[in-house]
NUROBA-99418 format. One record per residue (C-alpha): residue in one letter; residue number from 1; x, y, z. Coordinates in Angstrom, 2 decimals. Layout:
N
<tivex resn="a" resi="NUM" c1="X" c2="Y" c3="Z"/>
...
//
This chain:
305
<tivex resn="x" resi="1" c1="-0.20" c2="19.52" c3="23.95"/>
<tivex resn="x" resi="2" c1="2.18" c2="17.75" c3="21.34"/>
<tivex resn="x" resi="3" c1="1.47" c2="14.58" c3="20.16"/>
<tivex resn="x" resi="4" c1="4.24" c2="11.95" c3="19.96"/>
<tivex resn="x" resi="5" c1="3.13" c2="8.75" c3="17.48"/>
<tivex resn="x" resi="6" c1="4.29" c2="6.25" c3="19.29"/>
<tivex resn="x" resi="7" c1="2.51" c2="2.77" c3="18.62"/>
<tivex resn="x" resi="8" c1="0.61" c2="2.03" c3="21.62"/>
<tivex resn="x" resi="9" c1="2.23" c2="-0.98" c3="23.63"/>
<tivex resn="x" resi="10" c1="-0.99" c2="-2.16" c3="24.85"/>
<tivex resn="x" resi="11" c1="-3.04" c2="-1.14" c3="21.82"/>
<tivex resn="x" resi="12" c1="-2.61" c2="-3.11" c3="18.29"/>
<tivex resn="x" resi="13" c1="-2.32" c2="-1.38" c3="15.47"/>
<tivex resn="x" resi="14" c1="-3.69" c2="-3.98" c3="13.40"/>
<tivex resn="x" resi="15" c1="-6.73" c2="-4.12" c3="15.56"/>
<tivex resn="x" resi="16" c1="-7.32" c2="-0.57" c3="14.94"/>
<tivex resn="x" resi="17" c1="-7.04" c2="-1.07" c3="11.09"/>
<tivex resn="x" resi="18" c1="-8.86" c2="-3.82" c3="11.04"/>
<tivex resn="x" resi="19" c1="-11.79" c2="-2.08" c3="12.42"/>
<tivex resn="x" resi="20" c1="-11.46" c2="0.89" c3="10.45"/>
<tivex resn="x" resi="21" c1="-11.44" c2="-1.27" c3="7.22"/>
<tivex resn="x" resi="22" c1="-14.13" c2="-3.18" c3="8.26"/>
<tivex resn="x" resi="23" c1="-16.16" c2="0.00" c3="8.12"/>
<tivex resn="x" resi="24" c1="-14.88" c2="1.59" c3="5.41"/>
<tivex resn="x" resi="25" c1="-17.95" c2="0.15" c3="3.44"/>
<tivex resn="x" resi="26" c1="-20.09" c2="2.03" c3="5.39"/>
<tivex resn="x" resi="27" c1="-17.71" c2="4.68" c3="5.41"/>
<tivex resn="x" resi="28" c1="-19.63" c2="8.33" c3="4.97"/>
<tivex resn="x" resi="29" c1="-19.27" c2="10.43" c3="1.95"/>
<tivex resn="x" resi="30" c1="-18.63" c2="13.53" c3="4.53"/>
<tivex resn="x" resi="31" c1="-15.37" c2="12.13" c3="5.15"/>
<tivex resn="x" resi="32" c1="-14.50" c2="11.63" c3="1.86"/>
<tivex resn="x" resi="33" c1="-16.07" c2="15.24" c3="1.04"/>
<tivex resn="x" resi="34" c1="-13.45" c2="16.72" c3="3.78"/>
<tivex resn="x" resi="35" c1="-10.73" c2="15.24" c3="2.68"/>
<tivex resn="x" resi="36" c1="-10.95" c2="16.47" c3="-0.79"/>
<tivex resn="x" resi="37" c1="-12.16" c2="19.60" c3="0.22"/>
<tivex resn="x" resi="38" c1="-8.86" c2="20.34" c3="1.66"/>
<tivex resn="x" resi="39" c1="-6.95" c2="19.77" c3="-1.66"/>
<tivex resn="x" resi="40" c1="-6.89" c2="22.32" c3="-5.10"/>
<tivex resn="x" resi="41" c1="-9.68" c2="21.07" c3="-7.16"/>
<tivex resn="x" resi="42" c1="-8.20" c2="19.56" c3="-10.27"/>
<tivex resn="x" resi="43" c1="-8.09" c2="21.34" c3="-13.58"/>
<tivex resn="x" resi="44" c1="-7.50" c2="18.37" c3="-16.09"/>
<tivex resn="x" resi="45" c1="-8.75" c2="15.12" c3="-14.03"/>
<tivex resn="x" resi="46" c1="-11.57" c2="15.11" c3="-11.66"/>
<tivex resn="x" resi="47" c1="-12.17" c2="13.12" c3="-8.78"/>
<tivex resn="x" resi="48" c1="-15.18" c2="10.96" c3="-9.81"/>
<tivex resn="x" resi="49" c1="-17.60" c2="8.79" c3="-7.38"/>
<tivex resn="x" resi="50" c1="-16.18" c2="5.38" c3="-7.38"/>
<tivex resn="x" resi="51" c1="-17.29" c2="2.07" c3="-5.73"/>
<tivex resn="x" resi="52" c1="-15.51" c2="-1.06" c3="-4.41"/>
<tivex resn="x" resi="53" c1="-15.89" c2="-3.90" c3="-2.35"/>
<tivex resn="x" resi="54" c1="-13.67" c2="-5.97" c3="0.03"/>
<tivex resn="x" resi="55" c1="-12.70" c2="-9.33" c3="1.13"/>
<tivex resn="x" resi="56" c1="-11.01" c2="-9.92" c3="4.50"/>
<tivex resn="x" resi="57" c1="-8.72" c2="-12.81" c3="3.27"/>
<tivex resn="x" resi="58" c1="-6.59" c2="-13.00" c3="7.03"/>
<tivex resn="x" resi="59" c1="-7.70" c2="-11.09" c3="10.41"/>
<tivex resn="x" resi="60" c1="-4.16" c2="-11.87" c3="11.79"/>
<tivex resn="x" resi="61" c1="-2.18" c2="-10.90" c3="10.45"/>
<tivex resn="x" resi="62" c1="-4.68" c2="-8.41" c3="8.61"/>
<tivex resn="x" resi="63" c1="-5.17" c2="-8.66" c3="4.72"/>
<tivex resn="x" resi="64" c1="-7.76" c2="-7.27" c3="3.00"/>
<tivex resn="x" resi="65" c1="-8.93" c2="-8.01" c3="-1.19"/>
<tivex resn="x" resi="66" c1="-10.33" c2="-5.09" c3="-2.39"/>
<tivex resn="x" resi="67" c1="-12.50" c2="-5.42" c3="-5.65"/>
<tivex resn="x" resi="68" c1="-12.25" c2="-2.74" c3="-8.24"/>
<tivex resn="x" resi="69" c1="-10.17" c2="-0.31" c3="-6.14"/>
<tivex resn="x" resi="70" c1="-9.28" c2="1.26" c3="-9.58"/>
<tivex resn="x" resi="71" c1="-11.75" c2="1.93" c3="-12.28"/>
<tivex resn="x" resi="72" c1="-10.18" c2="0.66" c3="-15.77"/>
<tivex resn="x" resi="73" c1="-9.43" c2="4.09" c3="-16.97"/>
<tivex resn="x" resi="74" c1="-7.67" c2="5.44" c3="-13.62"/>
<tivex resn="x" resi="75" c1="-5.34" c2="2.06" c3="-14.27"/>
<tivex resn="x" resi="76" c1="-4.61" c2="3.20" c3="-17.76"/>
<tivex resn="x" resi="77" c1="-3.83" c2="6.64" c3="-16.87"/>
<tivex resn="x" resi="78" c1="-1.58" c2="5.53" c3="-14.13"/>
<tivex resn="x" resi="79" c1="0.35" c2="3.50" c3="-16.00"/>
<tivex resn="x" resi="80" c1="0.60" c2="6.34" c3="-18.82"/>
<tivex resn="x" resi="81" c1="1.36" c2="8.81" c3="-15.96"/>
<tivex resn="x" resi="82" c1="4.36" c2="6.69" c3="-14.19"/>
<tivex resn="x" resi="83" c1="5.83" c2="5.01" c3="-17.53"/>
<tivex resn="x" resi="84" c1="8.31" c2="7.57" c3="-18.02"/>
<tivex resn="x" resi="85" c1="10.10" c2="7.84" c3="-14.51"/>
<tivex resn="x" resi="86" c1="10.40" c2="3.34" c3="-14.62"/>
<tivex resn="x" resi="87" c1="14.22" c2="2.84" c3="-13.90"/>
<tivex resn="x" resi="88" c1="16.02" c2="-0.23" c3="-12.71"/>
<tivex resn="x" resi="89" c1="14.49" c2="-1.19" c3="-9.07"/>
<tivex resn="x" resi="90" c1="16.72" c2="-0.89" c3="-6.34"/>
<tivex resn="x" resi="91" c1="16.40" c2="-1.94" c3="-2.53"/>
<tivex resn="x" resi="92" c1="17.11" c2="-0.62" c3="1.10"/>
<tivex resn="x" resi="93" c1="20.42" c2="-1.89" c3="2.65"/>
<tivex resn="x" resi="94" c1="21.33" c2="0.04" c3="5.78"/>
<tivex resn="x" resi="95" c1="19.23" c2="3.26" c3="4.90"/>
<tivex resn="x" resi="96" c1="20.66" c2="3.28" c3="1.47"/>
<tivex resn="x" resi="97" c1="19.68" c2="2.29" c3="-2.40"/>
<tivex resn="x" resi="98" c1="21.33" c2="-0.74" c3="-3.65"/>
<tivex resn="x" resi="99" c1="20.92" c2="-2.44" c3="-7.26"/>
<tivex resn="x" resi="100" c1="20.41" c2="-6.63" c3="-5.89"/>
<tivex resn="x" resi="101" c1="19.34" c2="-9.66" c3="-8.49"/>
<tivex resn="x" resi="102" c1="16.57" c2="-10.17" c3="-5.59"/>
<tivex resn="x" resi="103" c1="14.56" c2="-7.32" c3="-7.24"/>
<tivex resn="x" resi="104" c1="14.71" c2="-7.44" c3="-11.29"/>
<tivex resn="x" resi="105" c1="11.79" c2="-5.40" c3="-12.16"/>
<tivex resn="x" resi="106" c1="11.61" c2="-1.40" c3="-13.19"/>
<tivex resn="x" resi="107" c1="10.07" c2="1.02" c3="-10.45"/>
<tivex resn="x" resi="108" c1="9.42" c2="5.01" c3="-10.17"/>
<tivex resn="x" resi="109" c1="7.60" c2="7.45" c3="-8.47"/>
<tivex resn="x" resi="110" c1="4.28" c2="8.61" c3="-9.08"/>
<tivex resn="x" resi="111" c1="3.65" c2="12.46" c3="-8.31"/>
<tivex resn="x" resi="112" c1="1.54" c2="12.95" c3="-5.07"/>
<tivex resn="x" resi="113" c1="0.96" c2="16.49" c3="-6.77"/>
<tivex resn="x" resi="114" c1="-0.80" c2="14.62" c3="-10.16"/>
<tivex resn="x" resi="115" c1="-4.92" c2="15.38" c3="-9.88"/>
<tivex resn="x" resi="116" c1="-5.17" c2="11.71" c3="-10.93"/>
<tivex resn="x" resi="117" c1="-2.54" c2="10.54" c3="-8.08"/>
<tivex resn="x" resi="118" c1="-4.10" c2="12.69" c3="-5.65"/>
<tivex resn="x" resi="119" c1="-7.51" c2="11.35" c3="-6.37"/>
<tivex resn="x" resi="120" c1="-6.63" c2="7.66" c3="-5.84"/>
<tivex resn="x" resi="121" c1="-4.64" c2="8.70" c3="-2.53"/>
<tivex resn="x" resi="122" c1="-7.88" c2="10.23" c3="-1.12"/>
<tivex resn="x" resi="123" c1="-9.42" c2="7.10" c3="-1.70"/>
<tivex resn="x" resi="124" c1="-6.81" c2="5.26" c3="-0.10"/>
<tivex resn="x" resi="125" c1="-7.39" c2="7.73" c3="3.09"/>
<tivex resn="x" resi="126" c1="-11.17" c2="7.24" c3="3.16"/>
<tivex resn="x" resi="127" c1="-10.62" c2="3.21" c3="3.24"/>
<tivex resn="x" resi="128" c1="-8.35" c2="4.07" c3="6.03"/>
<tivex resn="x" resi="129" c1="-10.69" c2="5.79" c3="8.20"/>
<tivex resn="x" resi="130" c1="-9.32" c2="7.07" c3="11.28"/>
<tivex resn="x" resi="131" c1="-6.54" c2="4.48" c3="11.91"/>
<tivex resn="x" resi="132" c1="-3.60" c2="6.38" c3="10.05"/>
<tivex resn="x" resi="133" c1="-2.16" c2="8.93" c3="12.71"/>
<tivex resn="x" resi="134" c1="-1.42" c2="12.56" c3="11.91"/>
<tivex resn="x" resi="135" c1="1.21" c2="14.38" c3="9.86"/>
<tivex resn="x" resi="136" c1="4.38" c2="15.74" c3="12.29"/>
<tivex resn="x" resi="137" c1="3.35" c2="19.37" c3="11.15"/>
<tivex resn="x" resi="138" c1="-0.52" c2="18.88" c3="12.23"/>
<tivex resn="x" resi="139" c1="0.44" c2="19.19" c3="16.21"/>
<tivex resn="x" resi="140" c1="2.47" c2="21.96" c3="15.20"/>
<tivex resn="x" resi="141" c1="1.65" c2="25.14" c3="17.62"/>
<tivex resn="x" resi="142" c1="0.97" c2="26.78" c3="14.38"/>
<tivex resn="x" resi="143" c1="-2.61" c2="27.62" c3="13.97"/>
<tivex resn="x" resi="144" c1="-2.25" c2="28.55" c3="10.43"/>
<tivex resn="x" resi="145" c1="-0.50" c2="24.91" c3="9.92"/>
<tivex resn="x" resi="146" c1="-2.85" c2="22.79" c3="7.12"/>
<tivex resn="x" resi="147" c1="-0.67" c2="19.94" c3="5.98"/>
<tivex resn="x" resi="148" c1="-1.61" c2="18.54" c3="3.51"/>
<tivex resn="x" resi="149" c1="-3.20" c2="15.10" c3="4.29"/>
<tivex resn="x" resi="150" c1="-1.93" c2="12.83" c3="1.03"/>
<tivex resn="x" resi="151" c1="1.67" c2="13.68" c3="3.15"/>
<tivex resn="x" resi="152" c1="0.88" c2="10.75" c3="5.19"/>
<tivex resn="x" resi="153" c1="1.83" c2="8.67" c3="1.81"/>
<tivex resn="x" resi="154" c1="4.94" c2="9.81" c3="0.91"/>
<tivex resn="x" resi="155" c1="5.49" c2="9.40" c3="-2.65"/>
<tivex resn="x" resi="156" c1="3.27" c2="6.71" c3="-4.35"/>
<tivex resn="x" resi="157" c1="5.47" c2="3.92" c3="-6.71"/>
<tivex resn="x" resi="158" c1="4.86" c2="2.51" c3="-9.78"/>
<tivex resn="x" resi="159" c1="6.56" c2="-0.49" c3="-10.96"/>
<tivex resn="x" resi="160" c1="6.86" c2="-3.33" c3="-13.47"/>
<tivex resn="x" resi="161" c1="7.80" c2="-6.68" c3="-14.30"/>
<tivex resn="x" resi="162" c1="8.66" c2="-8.09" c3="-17.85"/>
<tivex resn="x" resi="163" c1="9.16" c2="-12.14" c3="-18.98"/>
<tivex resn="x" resi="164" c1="11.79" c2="-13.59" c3="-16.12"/>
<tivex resn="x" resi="165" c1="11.62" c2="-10.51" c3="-13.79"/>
<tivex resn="x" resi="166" c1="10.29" c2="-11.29" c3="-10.12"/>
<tivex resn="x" resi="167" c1="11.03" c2="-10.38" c3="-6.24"/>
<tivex resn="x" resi="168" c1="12.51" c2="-12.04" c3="-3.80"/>
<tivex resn="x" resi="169" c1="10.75" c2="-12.67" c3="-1.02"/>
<tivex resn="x" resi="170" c1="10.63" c2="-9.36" c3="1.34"/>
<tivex resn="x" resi="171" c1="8.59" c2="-6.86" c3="3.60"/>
<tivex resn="x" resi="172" c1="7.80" c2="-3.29" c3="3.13"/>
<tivex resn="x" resi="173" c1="8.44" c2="-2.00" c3="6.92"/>
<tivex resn="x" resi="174" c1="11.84" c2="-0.79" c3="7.26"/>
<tivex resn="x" resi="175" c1="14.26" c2="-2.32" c3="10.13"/>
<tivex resn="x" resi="176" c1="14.97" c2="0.51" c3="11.37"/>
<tivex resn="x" resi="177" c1="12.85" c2="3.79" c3="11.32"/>
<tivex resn="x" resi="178" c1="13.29" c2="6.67" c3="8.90"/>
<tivex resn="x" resi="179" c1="14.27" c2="10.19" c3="9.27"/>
<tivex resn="x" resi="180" c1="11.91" c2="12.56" c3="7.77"/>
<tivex resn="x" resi="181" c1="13.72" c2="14.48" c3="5.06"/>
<tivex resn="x" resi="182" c1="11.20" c2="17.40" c3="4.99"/>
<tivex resn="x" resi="183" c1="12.35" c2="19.64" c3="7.70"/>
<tivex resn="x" resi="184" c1="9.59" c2="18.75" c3="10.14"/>
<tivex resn="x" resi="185" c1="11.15" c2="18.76" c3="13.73"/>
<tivex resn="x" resi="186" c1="9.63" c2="17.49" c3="17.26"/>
<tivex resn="x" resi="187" c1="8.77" c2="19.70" c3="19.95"/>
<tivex resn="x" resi="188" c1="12.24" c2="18.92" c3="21.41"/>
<tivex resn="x" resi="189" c1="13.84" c2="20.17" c3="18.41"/>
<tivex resn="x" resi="190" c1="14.54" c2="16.38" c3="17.49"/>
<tivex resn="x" resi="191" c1="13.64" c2="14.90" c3="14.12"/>
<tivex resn="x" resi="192" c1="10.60" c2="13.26" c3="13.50"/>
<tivex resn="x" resi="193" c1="10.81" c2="9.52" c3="12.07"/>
<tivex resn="x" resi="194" c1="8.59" c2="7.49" c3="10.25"/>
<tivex resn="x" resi="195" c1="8.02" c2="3.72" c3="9.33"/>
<tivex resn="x" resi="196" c1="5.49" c2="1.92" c3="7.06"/>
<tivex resn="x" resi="197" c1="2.74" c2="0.33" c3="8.91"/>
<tivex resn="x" resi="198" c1="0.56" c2="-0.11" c3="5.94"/>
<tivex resn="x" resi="199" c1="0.87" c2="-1.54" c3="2.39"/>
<tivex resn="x" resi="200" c1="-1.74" c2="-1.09" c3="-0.67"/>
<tivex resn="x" resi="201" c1="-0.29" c2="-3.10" c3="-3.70"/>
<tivex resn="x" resi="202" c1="-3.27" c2="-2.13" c3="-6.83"/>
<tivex resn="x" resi="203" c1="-2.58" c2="-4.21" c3="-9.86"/>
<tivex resn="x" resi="204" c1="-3.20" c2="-1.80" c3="-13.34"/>
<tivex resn="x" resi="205" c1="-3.15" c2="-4.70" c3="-15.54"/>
<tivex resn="x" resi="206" c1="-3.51" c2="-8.09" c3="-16.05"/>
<tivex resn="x" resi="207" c1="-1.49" c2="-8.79" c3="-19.51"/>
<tivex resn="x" resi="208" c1="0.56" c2="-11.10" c3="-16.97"/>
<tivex resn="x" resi="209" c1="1.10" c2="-14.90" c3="-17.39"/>
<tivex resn="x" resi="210" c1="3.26" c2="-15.70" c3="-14.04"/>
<tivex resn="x" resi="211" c1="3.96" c2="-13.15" c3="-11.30"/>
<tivex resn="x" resi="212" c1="1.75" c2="-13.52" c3="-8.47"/>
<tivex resn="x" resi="213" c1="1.97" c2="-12.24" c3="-5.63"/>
<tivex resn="x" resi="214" c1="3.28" c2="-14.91" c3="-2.68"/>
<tivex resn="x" resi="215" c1="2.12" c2="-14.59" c3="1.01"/>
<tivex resn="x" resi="216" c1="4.21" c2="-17.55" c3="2.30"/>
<tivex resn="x" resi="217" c1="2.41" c2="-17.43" c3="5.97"/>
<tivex resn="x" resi="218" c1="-1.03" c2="-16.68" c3="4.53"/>
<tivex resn="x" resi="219" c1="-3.08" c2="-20.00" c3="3.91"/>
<tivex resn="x" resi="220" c1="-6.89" c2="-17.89" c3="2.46"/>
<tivex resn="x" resi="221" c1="-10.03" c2="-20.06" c3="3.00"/>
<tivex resn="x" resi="222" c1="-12.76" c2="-18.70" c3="0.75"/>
<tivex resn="x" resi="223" c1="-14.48" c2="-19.71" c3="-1.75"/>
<tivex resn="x" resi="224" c1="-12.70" c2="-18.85" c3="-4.60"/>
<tivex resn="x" resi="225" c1="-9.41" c2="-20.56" c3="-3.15"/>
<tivex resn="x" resi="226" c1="-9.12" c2="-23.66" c3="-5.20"/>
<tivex resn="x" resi="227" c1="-6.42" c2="-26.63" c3="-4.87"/>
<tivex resn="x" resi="228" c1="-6.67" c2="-27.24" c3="-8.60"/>
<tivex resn="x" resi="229" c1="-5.35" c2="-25.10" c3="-11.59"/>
<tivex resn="x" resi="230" c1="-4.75" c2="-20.95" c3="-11.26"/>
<tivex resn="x" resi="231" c1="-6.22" c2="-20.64" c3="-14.28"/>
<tivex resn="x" resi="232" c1="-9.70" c2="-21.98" c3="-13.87"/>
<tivex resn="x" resi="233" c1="-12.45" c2="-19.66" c3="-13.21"/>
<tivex resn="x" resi="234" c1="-15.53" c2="-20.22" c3="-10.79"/>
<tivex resn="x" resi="235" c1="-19.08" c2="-19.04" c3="-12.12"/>
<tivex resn="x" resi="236" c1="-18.22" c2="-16.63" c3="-14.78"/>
<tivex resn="x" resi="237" c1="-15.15" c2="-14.69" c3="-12.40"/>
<tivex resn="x" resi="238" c1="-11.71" c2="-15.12" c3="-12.82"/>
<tivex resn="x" resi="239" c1="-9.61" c2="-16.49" c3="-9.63"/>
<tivex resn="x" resi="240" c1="-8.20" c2="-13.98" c3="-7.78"/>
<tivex resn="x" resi="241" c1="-5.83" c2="-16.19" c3="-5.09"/>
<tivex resn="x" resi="242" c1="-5.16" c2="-19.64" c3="-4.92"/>
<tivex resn="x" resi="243" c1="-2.99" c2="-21.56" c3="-2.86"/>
<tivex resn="x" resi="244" c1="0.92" c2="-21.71" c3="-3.52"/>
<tivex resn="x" resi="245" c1="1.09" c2="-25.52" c3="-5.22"/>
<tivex resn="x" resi="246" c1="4.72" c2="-25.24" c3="-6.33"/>
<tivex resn="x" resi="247" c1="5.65" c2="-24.24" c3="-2.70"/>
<tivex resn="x" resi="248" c1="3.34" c2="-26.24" c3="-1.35"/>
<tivex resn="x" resi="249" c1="2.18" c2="-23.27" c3="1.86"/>
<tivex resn="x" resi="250" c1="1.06" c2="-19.86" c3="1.54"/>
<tivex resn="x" resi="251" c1="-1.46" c2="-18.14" c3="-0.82"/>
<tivex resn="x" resi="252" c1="-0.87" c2="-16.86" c3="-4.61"/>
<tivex resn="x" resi="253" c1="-2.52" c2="-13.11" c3="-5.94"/>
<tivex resn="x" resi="254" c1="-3.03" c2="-13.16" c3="-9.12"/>
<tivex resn="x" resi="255" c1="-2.94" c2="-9.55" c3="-10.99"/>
<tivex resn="x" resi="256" c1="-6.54" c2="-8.55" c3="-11.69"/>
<tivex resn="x" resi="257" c1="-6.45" c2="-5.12" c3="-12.89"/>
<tivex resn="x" resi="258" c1="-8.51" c2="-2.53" c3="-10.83"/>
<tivex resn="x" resi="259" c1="-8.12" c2="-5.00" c3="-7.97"/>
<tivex resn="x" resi="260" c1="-5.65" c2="-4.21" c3="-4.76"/>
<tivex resn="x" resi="261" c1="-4.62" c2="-5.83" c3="-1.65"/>
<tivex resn="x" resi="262" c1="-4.11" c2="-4.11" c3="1.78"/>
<tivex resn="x" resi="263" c1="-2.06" c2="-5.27" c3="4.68"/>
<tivex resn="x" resi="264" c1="-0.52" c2="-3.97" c3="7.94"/>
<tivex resn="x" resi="265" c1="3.26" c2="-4.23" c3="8.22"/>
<tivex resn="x" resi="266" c1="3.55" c2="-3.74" c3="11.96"/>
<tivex resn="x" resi="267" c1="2.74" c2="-5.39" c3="15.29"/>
<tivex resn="x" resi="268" c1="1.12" c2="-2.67" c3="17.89"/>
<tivex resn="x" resi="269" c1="5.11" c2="-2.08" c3="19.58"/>
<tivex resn="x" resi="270" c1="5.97" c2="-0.85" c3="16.38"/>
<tivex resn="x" resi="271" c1="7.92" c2="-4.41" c3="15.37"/>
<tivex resn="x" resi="272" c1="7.66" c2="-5.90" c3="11.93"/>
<tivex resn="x" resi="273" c1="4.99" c2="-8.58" c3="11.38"/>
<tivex resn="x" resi="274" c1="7.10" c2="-11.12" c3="9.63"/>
<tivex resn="x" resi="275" c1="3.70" c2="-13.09" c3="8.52"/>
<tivex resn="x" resi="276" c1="2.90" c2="-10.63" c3="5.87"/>
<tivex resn="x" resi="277" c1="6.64" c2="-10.97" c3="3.83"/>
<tivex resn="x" resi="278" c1="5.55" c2="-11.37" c3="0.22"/>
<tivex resn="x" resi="279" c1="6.96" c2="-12.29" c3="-3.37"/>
<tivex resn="x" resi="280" c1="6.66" c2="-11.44" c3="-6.75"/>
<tivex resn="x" resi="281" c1="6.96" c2="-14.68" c3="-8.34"/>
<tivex resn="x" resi="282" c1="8.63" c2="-14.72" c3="-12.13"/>
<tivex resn="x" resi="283" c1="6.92" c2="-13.63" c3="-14.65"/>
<tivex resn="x" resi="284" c1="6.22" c2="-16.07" c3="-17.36"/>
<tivex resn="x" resi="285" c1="4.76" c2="-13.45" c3="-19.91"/>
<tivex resn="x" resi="286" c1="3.60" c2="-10.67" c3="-20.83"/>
<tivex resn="x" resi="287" c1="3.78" c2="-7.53" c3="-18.38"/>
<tivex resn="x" resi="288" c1="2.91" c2="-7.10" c3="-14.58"/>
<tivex resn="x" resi="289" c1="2.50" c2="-3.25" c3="-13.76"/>
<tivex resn="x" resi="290" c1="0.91" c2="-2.12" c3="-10.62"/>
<tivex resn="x" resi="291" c1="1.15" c2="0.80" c3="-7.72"/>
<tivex resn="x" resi="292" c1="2.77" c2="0.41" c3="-4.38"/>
<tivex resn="x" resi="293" c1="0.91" c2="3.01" c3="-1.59"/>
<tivex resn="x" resi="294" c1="2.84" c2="3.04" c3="1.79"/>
<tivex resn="x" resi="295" c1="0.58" c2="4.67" c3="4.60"/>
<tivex resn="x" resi="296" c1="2.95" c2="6.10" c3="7.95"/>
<tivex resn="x" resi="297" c1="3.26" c2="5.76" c3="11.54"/>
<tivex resn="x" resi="298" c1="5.73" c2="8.55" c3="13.00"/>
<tivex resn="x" resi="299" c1="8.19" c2="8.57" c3="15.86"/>
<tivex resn="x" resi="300" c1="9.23" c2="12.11" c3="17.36"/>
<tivex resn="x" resi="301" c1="11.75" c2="12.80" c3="20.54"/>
<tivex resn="x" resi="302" c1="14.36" c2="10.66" c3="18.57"/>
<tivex resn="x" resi="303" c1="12.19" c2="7.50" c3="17.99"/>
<tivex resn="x" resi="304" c1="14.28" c2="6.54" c3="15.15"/>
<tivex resn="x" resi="305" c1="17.71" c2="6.32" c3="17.48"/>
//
């Protein structure tokens, strides 16, 4: 039978992430062993074994710290990797690219195809568990069908902020869903459609004075969440969020490099969650570079209509 994916109206999809990230510690290296065993091994980087830990900063909406998602050289090689395609960022007006002084920073895309790229997206899928749904083309008829599961990213994004650069505050979902662009039709003959219901934002460095990232309806409680200055550090470590003084709500990222954040865009009808709109605040100094992953949920028999 064909699968349509639909959000469920009576099942959240943030309660279905949030359990699958709660056990992606404990996650088993099978998965992780499938999952790369359905990809060409890589010739000139190799996927190596990697460790992180995470910190549920918000259960609803759900955000998740994640400690050392990147080791220092993957961050290095990304930045290498996606330095040459940085052009002027643009954002989505009505389905379509606009230039807008809201966004000031340099973006570009980072090749799915790259053995380094494809080894942090299989990480990415391994956090994720079993909560992100299926490629269109894997409830094709077609028993000879293997998509190719890093698909289910689209194409990852690099981008970067220099002195005075920043980002208004925004979400990643779109307002209305998108039309895939590969090809990949329903079993009605219809298109299949696709939205974001997932962000992973992975800072690669930390040269950055300024430019946090802003959760406006996030207020963390943890230990590490300190009223006085962003700069101070607690037992050796250096503060990784801290509440928004200057705005006087919300909670502040600062860019730790290796480090990522994870969040889920949409409400179980398949609505955006407006408590997880974000910022890039200025940046002071220096230079903010990091990697924007955006898992999919997808909509066949015209979903996207």
């Amino acid at each position: 039978m064909t699968q349509i994916y639909l959000p469920s109206k009576r099942t959240a999809l943030g309660s279905a992430c949030a359990a699958a990230a709660l056990l992606a510690a404990f996650w088993s290296n099978q998965h992780y062993d499938n999952i790369e065993s359905s990809l060409p091994t890589p010739e000139n980087y190799k996927c190596k074994p990697h460790a992180y830990t995470t910190e549920i900063v918000s259960l609803d909406p759900l955000l998740i710290y994640i400690n050392d998602f990147l080791s220092s050289e993957e961050a290095n090689l990304l930045v290498a990797l996606g330095s040459p395609s940085l052009a002027s960022s643009e954002i989505y007006i009505s389905g379509q690219k606009v230039a807008s002084k809201t966004r000031t920073s340099r973006s570009g895309g980072l090749p799915p195809s790259s053995s380094l790229v494809s080894c942090i997206l299989i990480r990415a899928l391994s956090f994720l568990g079993p909560a992100i749904p299926s490629h269109p083309s894997s409830s094709s008829q077609d028993t000879n069908s293997n998509p190719n599961p890093l698909s289910l990213f689209g194409t990852p994004q690099i981008v970067q902020y220099g002195p005075g650069e920043h980002f208004s505050t925004h979400h990643d979902w779109y307002d209305r869903p998108q039309p895939l662009r590969d090809g990949t039709m329903d079993y009605t003959g219809g298109r299949w459609w696709f939205n974001r219901w997932g962000s992973f934002f992975v800072y690669l460095d930390e040269e950055a004075e300024g430019g946090e990232t802003w959760f406006p309806h996030i207020e963390a409680r943890a230990p590490n969440l300190s009223s006085q200055s962003q700069d101070s550090e607690s037992e050796g470590e250096k503060t990784k969020w801290a509440k928004n003084i200057e705005e006087g709500r919300g909670t502040n990222f600062l860019p730790r490099k290796g480090n990522a954040l994870f969040w889920v865009n949409l409400h179980g009808n398949g609505t955006g969650d407006e408590r997880v709109v974000h910022a890039g605040r200025e940046l002071k100094g220096g230079r903010k570079t990091a990697m924007n992953l955006w898992p999919r949920v997808y909509y066949g028999g015209g979903g996207g209509r």
